[in-house]
N, CA, C and O atoms as a Tinker XYZ file with bonds, in Angstrom:
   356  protein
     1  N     20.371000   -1.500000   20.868000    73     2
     2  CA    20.098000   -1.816000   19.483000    64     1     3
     3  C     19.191000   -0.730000   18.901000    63     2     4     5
     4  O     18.132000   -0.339000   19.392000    81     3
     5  N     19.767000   -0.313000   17.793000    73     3     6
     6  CA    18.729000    0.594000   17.017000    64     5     7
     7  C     17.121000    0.469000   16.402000    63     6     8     9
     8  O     16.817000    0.019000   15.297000    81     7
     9  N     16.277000    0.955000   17.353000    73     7    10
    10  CA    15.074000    0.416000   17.155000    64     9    11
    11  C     14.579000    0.715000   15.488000    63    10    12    13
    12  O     13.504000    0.156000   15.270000    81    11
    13  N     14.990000    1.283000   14.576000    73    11    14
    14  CA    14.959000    1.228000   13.417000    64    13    15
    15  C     14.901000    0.425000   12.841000    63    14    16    17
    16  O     14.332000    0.384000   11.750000    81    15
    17  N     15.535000   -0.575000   13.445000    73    15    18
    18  CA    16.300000   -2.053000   12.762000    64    17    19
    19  C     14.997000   -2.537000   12.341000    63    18    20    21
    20  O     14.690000   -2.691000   11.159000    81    19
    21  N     14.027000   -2.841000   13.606000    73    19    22
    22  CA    12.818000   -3.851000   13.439000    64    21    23
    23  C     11.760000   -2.752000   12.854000    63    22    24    25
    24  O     10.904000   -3.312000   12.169000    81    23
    25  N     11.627000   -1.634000   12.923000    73    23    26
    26  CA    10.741000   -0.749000   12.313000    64    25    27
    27  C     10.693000   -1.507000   10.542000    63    26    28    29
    28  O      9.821000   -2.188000   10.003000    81    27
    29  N     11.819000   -1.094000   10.116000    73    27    30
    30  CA    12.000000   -0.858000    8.300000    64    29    31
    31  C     11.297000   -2.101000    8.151000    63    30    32    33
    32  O     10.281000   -1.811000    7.519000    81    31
    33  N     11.298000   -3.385000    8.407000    73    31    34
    34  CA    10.186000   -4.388000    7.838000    64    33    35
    35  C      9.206000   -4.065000    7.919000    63    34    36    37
    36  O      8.586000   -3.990000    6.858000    81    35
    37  N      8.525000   -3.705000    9.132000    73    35    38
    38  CA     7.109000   -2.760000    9.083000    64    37    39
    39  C      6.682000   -2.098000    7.704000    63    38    40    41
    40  O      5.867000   -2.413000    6.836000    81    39
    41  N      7.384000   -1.274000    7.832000    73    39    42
    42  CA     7.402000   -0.379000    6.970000    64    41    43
    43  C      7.362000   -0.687000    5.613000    63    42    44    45
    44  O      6.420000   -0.219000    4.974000    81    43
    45  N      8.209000   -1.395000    5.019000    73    43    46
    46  CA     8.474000   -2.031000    3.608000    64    45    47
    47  C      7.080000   -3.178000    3.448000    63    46    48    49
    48  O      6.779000   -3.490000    2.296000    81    47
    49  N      6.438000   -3.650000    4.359000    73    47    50
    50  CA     5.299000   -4.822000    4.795000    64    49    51
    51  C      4.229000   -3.690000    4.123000    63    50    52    53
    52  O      3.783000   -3.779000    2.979000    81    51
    53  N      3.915000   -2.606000    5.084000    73    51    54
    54  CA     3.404000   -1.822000    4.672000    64    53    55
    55  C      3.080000   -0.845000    3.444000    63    54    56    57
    56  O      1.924000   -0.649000    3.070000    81    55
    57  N      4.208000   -0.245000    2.844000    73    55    58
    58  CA     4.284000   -0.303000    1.563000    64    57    59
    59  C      3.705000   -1.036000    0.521000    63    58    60    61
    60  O      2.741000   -0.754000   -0.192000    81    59
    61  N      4.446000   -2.035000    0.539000    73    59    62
    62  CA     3.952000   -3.417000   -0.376000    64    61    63
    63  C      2.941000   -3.457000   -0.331000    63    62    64    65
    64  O      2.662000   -4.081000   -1.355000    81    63
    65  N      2.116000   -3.247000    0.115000    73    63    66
    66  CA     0.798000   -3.960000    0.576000    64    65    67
    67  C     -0.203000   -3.474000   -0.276000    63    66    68    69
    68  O     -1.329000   -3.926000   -0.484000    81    67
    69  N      0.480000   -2.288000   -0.835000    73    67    70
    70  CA    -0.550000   -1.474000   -1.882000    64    69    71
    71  C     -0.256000   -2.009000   -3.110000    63    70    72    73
    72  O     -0.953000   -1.548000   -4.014000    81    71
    73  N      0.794000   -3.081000   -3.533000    73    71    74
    74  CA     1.352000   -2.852000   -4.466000    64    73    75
    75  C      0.285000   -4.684000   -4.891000    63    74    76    77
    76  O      0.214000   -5.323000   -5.940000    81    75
    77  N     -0.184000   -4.871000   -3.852000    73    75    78
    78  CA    -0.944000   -6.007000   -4.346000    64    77    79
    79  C     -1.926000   -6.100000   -5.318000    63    78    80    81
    80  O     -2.466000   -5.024000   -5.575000    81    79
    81  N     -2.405000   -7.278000   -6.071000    73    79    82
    82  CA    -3.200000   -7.384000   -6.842000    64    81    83
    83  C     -4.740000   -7.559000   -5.890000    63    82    84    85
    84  O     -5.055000   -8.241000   -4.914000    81    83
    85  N     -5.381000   -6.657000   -6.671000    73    83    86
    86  CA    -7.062000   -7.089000   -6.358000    64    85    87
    87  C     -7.303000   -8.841000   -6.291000    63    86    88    89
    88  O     -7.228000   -9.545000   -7.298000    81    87
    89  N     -7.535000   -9.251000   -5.221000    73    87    90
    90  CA    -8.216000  -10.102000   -5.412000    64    89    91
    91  C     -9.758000  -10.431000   -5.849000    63    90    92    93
    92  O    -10.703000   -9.665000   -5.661000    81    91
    93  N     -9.831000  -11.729000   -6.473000    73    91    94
    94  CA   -11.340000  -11.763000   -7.108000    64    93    95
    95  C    -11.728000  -13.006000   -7.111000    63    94    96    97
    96  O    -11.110000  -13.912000   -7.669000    81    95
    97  N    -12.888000  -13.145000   -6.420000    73    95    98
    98  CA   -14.076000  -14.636000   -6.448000    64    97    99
    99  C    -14.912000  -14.157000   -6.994000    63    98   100   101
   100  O    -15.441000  -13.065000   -6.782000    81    99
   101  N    -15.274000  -15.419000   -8.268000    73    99   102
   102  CA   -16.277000  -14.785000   -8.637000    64   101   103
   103  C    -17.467000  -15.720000   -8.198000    63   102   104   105
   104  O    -17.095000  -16.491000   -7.313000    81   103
   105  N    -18.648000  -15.864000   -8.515000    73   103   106
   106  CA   -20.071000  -16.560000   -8.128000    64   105   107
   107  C    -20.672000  -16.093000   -9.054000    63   106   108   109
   108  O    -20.294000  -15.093000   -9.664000    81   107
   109  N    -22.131000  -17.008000   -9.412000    73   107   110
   110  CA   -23.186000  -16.629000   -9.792000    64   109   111
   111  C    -24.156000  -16.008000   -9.102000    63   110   112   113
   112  O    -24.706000  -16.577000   -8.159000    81   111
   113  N    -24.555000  -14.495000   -9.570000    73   111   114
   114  CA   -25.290000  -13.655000   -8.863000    64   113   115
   115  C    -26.588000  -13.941000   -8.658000    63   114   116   117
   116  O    -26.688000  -15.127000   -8.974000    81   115
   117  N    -27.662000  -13.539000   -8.306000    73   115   118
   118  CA   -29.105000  -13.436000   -7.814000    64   117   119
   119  C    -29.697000  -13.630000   -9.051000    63   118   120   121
   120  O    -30.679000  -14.339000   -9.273000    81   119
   121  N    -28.839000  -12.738000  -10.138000    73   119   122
   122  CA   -30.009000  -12.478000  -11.744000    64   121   123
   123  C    -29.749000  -13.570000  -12.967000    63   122   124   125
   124  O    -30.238000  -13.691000  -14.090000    81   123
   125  N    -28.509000  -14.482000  -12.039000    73   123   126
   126  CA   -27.844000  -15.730000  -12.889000    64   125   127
   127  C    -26.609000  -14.951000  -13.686000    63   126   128   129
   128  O    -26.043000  -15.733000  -14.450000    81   127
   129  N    -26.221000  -14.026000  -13.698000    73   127   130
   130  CA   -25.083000  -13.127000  -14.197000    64   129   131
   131  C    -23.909000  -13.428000  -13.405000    63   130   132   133
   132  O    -23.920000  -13.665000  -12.198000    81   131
   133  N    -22.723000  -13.400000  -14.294000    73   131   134
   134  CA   -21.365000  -13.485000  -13.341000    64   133   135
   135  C    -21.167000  -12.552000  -12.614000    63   134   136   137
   136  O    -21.429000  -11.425000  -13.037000    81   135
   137  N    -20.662000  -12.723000  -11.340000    73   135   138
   138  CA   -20.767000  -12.013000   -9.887000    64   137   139
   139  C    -19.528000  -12.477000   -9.856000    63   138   140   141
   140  O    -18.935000  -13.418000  -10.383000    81   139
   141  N    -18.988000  -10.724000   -8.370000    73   139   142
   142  CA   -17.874000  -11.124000   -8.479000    64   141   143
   143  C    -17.482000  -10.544000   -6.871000    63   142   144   145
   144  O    -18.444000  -10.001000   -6.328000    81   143
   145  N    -16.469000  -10.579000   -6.215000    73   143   146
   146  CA   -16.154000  -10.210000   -4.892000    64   145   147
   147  C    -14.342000   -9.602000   -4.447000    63   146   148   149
   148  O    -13.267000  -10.089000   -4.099000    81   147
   149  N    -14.862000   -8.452000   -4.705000    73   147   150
   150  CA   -14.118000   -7.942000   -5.189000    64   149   151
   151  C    -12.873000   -7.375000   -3.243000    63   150   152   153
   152  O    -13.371000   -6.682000   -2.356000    81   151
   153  N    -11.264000   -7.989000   -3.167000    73   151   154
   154  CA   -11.002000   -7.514000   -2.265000    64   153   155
   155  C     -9.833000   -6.358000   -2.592000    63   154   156   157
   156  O     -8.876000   -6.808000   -3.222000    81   155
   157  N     -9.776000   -5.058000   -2.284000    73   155   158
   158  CA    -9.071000   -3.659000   -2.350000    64   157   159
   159  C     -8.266000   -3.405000   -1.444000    63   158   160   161
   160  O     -7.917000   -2.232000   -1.310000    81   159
   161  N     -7.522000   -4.843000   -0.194000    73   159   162
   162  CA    -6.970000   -3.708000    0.907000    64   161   163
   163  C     -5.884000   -3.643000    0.763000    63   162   164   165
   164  O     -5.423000   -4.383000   -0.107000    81   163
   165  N     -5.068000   -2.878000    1.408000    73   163   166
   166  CA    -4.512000   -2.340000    1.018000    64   165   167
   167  C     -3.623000   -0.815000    1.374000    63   166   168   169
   168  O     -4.290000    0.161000    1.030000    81   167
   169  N     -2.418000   -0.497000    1.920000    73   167   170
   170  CA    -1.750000    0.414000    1.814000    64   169   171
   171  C     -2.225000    1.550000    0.745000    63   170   172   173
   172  O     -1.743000    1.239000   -0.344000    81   171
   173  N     -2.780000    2.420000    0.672000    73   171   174
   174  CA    -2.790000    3.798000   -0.266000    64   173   175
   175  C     -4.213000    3.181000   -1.450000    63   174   176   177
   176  O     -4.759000    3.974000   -2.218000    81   175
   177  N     -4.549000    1.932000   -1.393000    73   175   178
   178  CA    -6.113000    1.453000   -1.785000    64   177   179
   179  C     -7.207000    2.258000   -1.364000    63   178   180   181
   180  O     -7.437000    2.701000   -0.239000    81   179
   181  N     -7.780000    2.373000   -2.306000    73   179   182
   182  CA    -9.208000    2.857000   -2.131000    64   181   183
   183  C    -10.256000    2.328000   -3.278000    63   182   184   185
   184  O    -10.061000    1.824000   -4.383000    81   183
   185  N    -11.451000    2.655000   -2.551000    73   183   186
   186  CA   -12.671000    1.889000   -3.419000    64   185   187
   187  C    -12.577000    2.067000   -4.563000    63   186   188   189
   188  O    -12.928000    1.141000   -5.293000    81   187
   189  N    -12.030000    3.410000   -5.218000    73   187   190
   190  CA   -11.717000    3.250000   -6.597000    64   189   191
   191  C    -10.883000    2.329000   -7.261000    63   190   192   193
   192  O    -11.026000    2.106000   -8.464000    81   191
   193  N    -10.298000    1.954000   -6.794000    73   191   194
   194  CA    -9.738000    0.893000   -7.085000    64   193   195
   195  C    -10.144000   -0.678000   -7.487000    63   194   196   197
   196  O     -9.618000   -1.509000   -8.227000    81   195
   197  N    -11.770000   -0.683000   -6.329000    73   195   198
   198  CA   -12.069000   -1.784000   -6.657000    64   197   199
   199  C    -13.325000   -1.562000   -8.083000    63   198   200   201
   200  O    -13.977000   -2.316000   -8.805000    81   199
   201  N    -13.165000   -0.198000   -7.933000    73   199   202
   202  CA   -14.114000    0.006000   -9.513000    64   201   203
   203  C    -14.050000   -0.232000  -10.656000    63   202   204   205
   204  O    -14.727000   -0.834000  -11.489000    81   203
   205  N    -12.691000    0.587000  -10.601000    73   203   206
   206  CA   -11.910000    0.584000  -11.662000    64   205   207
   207  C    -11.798000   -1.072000  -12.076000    63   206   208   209
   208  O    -12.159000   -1.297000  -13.231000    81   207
   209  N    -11.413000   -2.088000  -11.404000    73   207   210
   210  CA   -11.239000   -3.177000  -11.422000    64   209   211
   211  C    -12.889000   -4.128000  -11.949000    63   210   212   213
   212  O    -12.989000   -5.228000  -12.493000    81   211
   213  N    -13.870000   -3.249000  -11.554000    73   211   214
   214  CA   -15.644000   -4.174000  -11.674000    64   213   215
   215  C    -15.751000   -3.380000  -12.775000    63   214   216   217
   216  O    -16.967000   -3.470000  -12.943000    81   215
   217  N    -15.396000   -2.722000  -13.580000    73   215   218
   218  CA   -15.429000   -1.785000  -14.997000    64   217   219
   219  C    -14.678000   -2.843000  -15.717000    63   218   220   221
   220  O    -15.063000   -3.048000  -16.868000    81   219
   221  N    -13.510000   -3.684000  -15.204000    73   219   222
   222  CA   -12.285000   -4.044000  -16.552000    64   221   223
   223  C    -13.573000   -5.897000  -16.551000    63   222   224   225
   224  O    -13.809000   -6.525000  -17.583000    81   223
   225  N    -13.914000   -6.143000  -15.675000    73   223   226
   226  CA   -14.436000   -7.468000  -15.518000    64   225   227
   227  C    -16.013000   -7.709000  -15.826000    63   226   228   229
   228  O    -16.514000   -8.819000  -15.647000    81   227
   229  N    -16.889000   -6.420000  -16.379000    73   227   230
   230  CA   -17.676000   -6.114000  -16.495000    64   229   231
   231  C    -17.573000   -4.896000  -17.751000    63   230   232   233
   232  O    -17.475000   -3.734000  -17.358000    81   231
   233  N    -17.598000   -5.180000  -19.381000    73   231   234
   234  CA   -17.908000   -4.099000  -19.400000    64   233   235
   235  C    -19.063000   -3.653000  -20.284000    63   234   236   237
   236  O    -18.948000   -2.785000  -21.150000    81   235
   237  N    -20.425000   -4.447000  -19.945000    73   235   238
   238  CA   -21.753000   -3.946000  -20.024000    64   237   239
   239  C    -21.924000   -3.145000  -18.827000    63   238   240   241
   240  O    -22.987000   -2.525000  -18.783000    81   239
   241  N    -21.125000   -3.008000  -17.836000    73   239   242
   242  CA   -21.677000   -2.429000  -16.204000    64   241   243
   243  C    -21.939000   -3.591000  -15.775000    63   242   244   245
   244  O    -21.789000   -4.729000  -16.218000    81   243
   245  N    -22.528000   -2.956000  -14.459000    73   243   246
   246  CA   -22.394000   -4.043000  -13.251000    64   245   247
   247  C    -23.295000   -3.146000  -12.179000    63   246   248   249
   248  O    -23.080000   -1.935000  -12.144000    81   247
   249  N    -24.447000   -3.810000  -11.176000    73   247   250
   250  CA   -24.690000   -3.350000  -10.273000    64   249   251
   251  C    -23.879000   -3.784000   -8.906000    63   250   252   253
   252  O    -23.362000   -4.897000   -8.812000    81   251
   253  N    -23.819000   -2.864000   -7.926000    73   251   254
   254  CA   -23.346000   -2.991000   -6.866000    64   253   255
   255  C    -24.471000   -4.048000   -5.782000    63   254   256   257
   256  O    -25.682000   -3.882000   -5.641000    81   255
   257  N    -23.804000   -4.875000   -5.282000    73   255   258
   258  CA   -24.892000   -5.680000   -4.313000    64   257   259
   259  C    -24.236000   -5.411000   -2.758000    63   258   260   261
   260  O    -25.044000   -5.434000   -1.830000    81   259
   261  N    -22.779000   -5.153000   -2.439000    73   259   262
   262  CA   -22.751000   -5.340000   -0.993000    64   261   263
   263  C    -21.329000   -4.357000   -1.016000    63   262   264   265
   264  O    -20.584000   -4.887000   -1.841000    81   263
   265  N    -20.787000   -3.366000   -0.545000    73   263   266
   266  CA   -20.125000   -2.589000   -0.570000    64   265   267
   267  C    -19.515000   -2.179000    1.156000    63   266   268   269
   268  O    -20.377000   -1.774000    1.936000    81   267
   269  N    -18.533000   -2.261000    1.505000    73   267   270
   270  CA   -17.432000   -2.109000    2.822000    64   269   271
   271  C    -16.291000   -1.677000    2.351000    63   270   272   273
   272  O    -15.584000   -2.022000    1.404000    81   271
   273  N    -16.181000   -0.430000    3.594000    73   271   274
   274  CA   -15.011000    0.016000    3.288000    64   273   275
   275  C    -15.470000    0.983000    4.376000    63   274   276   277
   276  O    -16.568000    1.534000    4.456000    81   275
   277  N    -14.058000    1.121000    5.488000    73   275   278
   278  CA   -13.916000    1.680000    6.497000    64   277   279
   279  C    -12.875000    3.025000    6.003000    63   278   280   281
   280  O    -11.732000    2.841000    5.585000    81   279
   281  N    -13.320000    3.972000    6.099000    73   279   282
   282  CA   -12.750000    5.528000    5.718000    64   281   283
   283  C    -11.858000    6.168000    6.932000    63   282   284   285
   284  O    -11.152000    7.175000    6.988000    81   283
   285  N    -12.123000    5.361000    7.681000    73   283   286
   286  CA   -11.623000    5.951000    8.794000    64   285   287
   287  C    -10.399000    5.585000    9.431000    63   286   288   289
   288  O     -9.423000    6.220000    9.830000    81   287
   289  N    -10.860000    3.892000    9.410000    73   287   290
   290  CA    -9.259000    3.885000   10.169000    64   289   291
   291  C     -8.201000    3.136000    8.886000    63   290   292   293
   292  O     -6.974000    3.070000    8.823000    81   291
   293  N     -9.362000    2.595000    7.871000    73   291   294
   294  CA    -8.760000    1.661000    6.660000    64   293   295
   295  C     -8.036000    0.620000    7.018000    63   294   296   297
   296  O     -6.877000    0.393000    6.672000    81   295
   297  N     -8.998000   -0.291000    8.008000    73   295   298
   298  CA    -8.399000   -1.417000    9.086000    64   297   299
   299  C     -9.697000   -2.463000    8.360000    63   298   300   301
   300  O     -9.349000   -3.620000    8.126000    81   299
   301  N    -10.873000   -2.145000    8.079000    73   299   302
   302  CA   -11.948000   -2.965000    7.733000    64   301   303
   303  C    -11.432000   -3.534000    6.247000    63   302   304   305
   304  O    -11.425000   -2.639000    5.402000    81   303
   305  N    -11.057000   -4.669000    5.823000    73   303   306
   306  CA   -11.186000   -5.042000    4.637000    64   305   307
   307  C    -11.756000   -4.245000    3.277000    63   306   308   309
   308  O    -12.926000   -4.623000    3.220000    81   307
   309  N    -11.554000   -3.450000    2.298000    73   307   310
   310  CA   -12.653000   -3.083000    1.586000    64   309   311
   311  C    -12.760000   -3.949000    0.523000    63   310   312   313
   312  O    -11.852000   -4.402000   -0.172000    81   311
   313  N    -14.204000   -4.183000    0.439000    73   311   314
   314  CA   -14.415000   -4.739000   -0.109000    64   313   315
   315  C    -15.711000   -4.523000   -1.093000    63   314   316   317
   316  O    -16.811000   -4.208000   -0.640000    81   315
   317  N    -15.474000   -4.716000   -2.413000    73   315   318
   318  CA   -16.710000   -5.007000   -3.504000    64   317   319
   319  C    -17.515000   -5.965000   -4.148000    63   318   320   321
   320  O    -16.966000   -6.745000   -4.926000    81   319
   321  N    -19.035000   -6.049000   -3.900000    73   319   322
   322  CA   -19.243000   -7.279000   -4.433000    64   321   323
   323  C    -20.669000   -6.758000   -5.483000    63   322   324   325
   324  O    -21.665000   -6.132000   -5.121000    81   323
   325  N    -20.306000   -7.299000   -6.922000    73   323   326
   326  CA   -20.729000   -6.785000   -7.630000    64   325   327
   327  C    -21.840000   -7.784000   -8.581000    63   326   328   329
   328  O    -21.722000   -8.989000   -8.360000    81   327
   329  N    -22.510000   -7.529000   -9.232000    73   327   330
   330  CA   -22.769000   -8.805000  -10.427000    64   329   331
   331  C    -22.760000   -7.955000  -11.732000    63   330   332   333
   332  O    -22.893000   -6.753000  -11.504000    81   331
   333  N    -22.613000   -8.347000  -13.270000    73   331   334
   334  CA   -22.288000   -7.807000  -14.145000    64   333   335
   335  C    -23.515000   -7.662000  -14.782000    63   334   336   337
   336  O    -24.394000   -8.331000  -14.239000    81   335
   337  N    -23.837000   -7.093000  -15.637000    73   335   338
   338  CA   -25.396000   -6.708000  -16.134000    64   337   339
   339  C    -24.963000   -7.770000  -17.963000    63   338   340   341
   340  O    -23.814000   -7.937000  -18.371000    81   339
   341  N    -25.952000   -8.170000  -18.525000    73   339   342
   342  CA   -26.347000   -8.922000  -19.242000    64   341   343
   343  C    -25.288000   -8.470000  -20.634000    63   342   344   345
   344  O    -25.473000   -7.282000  -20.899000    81   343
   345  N    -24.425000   -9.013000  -21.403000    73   343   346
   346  CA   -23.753000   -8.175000  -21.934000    64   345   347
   347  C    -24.782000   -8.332000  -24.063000    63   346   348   349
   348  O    -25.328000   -9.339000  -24.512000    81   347
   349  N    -24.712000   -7.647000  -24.410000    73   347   350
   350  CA   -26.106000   -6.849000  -25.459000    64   349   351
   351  C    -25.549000   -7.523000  -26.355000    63   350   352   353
   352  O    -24.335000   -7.329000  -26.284000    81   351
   353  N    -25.993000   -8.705000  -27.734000    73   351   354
   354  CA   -25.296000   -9.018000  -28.584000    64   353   355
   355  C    -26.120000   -8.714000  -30.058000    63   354   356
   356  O    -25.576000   -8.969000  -31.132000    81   355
């Protein structure tokens, strides 16, 4: 049997995987501000990604509180967890 056969799901699994949506929990942060937890993994994901994403959900800014992300093997979850800064009215 052509070991190809069982490869291409791999593969297409893999793919896809980038094509996912950010997931997001949010919480109330430390400063009483909406907080949020931000997950990026992901096939061809990177932390920019989860920025880009704490910019669209935040946009007074946001400080960073807890930040992961494995560069190396991109096996660790990455992940962002942010709270949003006070928005100015």
């Amino acid at each position: 049997m052509n070991p190809s056969i069982f490869l291409l799901p791999i593969a297409i699994a893999i793919l896809a995987s980038g094509c996912l949506p950010i997931r997001t929990q949010s919480f109330t942060g430390p400063n009483e501000q909406s907080a949020y937890t931000l997950q990026c993994s992901g096939f061809g994901r990177d932390m920019a990604d989860c920025e880009k994403k704490a910019a669209k959900l935040c946009p007074a800014g946001y400080s960073t509180l807890v930040q992961n992300a494995d560069t190396v093997t991109g096996i660790t979850p990455k992940t962002l967890t942010i709270e949003c800064y006070p928005e100015i009215e």
